[in-house]
C-alpha positions in Angstrom: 61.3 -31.8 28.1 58.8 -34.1 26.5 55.6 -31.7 28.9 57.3 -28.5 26.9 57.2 -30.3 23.1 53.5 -31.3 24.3 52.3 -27.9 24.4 54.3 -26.6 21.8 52.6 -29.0 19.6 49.1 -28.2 21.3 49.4 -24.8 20.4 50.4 -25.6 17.4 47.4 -27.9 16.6 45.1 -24.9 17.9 46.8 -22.0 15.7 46.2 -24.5 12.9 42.8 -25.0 13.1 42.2 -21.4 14.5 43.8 -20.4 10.5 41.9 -23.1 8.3 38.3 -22.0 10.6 39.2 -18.3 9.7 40.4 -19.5 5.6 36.9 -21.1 5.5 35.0 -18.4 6.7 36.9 -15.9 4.7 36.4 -18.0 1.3 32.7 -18.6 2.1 32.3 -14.8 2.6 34.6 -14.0 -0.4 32.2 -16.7 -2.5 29.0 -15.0 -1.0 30.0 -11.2 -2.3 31.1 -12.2 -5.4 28.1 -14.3 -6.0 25.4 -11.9 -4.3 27.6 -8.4 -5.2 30.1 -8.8 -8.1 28.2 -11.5 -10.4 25.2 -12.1 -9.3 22.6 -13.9 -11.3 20.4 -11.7 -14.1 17.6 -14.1 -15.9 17.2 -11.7 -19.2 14.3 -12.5 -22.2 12.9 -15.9 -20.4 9.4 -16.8 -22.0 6.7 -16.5 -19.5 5.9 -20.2 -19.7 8.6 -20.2 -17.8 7.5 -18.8 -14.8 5.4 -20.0 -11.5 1.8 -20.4 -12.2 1.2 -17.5 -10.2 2.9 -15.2 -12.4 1.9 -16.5 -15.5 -1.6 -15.8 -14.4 -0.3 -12.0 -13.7 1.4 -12.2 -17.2 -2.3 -13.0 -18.8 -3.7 -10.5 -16.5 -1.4 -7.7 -18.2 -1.8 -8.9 -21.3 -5.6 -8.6 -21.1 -5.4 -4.8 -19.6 -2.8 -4.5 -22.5 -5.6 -5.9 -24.9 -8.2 -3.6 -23.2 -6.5 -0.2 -23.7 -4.4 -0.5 -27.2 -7.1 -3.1 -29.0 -4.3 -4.5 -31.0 -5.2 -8.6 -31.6 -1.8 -9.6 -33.1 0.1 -8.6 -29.9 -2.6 -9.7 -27.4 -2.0 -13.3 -29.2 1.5 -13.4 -29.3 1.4 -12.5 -25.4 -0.9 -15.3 -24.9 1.0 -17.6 -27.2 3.7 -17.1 -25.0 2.3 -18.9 -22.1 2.7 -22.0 -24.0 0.9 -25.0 -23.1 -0.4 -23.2 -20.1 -2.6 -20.8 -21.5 -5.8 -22.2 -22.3 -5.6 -23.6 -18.5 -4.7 -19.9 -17.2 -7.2 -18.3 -19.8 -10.1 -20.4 -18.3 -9.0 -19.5 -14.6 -8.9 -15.8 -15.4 -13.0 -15.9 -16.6 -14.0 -18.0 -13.5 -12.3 -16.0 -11.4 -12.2 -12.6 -13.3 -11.4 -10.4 -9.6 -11.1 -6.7 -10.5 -10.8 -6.8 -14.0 -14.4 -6.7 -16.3 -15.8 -9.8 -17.7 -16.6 -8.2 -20.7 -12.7 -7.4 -21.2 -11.5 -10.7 -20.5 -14.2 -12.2 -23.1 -13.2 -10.1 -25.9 -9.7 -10.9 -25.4 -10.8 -14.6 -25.2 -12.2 -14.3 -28.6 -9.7 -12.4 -30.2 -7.1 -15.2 -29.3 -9.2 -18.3 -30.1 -9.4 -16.7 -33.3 
């Protein structure tokens, strides 16, 4: 009698963690679509100084092609204000390393801020 309550409660034991590996997986699945799918994270009107280094440097970047083709000072300040501390750092990067855009570009949009 006691061999047959043994397995009984084996099986039990098994069927019991076979439902609470399977109630895990389900809620992590569940958590994953509703976090990836349903509600999933939107970052909406963060300042560029908030951004990697990297990106802030593509942020000046635009900003100066921005600065090239409408000539308009007030906004080509307030997208380089908008860097923050960063800018000066970033702006300084940008002439020593000007890659494909003109020197002569990045200068007049150097002067037009620092003034």
């Amino acid at each position: 009698m006691q061999t047959e309550d043994f397995k009984d409660r084996s099986a039990l034991i098994i069927l019991a963690i076979f439902f609470v590996v399977m109630a895990l997986l389900l809620g992590v699945a569940v958590g994953l679509a509703l976090g990836w799918l349903v509600f999933p994270v939107e970052w909406v009107d963060m300042p560029p100084s908030s951004l990697a280094n990297v990106y802030q440097e593509d942020h000046l970047r635009m900003a100066i092609d921005s600065y090239a083709f409408n000539d308009d000072c007030a906004l080509a300040v307030q997208r380089y204000e908008a860097l923050g501390e960063a800018g000066p750092g970033l702006l300084e990067g940008v002439i020593a390393d000007s890659g494909e855009q003109k020197i002569d570009t990045i200068t007049a949009f150097a002067q037009c801020v620092k003034d």
